[in-house]
C-alpha positions in Angstrom: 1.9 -50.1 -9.1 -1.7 -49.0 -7.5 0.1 -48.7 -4.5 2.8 -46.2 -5.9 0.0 -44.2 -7.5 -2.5 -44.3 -3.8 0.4 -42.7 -2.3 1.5 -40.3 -5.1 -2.9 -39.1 -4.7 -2.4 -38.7 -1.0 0.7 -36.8 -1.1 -1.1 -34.5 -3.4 -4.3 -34.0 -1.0 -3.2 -31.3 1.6 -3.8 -32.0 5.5 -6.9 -30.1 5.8 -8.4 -31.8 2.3 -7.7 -35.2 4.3 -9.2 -33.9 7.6 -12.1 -33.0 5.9 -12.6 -36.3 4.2 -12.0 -38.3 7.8 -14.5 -36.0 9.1 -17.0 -36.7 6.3 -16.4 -40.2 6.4 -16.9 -40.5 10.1 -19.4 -41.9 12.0 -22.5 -39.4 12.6 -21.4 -39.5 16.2 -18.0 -37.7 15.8 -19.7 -35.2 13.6 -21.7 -34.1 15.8 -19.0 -33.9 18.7 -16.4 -32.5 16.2 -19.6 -29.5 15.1 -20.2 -29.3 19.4 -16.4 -28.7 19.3 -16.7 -26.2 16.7 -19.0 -24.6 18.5 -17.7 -23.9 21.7 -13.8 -22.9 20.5 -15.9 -20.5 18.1 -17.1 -19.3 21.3 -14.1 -19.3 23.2 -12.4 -17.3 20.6 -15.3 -14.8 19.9 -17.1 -14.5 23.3 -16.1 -10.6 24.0 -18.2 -10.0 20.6 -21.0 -12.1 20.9 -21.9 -11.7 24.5 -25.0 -9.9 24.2 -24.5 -7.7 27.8 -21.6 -7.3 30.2 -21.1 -10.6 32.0 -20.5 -8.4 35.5 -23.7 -5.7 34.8 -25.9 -6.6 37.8 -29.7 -5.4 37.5 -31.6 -5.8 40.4 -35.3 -5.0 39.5 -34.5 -8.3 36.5 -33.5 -10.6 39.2 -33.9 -14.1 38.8 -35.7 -14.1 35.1 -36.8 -17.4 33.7 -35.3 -18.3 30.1 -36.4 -16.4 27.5 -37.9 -13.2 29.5 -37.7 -9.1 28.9 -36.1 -7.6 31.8 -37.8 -3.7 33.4 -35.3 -2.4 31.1 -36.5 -4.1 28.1 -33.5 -6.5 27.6 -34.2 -9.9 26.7 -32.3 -12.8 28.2 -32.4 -15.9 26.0 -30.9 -18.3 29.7 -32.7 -15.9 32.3 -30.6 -13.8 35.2 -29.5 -15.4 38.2 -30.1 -13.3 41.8 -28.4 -9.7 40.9 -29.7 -9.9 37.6 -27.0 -10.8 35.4 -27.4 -12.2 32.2 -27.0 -15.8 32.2 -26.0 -16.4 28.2 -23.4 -13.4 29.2 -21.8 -15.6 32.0 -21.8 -18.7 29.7 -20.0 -17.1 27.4 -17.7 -15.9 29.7 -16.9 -18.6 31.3 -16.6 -20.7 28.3 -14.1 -18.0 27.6 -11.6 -18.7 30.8 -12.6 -21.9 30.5 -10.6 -22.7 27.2 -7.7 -20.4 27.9 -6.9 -22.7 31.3 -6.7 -25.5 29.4 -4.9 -24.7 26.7 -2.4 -22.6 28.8 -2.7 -25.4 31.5 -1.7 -28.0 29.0 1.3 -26.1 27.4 2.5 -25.5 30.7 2.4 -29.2 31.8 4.2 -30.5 28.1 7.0 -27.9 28.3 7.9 -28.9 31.9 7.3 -32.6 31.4 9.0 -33.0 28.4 11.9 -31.1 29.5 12.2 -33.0 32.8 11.7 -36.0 30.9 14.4 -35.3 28.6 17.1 -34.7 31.9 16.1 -38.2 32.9 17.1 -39.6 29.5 20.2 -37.9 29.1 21.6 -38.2 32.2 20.1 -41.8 33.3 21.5 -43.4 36.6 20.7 -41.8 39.4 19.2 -38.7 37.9 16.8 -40.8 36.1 15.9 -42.9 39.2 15.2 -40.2 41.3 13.2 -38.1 38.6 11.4 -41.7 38.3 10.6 -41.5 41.9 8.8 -37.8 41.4 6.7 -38.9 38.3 5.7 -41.5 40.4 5.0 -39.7 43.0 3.0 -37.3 41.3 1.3 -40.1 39.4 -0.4 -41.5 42.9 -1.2 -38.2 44.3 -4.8 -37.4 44.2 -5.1 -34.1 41.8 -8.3 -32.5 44.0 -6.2 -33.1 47.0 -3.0 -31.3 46.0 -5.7 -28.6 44.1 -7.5 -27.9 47.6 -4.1 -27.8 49.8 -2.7 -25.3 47.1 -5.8 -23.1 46.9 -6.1 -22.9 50.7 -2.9 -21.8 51.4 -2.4 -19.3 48.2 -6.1 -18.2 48.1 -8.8 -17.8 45.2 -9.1 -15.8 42.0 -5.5 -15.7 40.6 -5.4 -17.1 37.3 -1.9 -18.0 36.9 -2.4 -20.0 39.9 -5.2 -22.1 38.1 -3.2 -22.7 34.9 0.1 -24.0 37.2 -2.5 -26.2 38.7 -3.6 -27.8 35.5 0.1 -27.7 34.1 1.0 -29.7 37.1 -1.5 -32.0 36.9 -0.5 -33.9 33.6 3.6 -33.2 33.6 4.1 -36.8 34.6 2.4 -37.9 31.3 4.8 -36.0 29.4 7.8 -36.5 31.4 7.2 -40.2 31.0 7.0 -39.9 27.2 9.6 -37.9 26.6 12.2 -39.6 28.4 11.3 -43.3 26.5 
């Protein structure tokens, strides 16, 4: 009977109600990573708001300012500027930005072709399975900054697409392993 009812209570608490209790109820340790975690997707998702100057605006004459200085100009930079005098917190925020979206991208990209390569292997087993087997395995033992350094030296730097299919091909073995048990 106080089983019956403990379940009938947490069916009636909603997901968020029950996350917010874990998180109360955790360790002072995961508070404060969740609140770090907080943090930074709140800056991830707000960054082209909050950024106090442009992250590319170079200003010579306020090269190289320590934290917390007043450029010529007036403008104070909480981090400093680095040597052409951009804003430091700017480029933080910035780069927190990118940051985030390659990851998230990167991961969604490695699930969906993981899980679907996965899934061939368990439908078709034999030797379809075997030889997808083979390239998760394969993948598995290759050395990601290896295969990261042969692909940006032969395609170049600065494409973004190119970053995310790196990341995404990083981890579909992990998913292509799960998907097809």
């Amino acid at each position: 009977m106080a089983f019956a009812a403990a379940s009938a209570e947490f069916r009636r608490r909603s997901a968020t109600q029950t996350a917010v209790t874990y998180v109360i109820a955790s360790p002072t340790v995961v508070k404060l990573a969740m609140l770090w975690l907080a943090v930074i997707l709140f800056i991830a998702v707000t960054a082209r708001w909050i950024m106090p100057y442009d992250y590319q605006q170079t200003a010579l004459l306020s090269r190289l300012l320590p934290p917390g200085a007043t450029g010529t100009s007036g403008d104070f930079h909480l981090l400093g500027t680095d040597h052409l005098g951009r804003d430091l917190l700017s480029r933080l925020f910035s780069s927190i930005q990118l940051t985030m979206l390659v990851a998230v991208f990167g991961t969604f990209f490695g699930a969906v072709v993981g899980s679907a390569i996965g899934l061939v292997a368990a439908r078709f087993r034999g030797w379809v399975d075997d030889i997808i087997m083979v390239l998760v395995d394969f993948q598995a033992s290759m050395p990601f900054v290896i295969i990261a350094l042969s692909v940006i030296a032969v395609m170049g730097t600065g494409n973004m697409l190119l970053l995310i299919l790196l990341v995404g091909f990083q981890g579909w073995e992990r998913y292509a392993r799960i998907s097809r048990g």
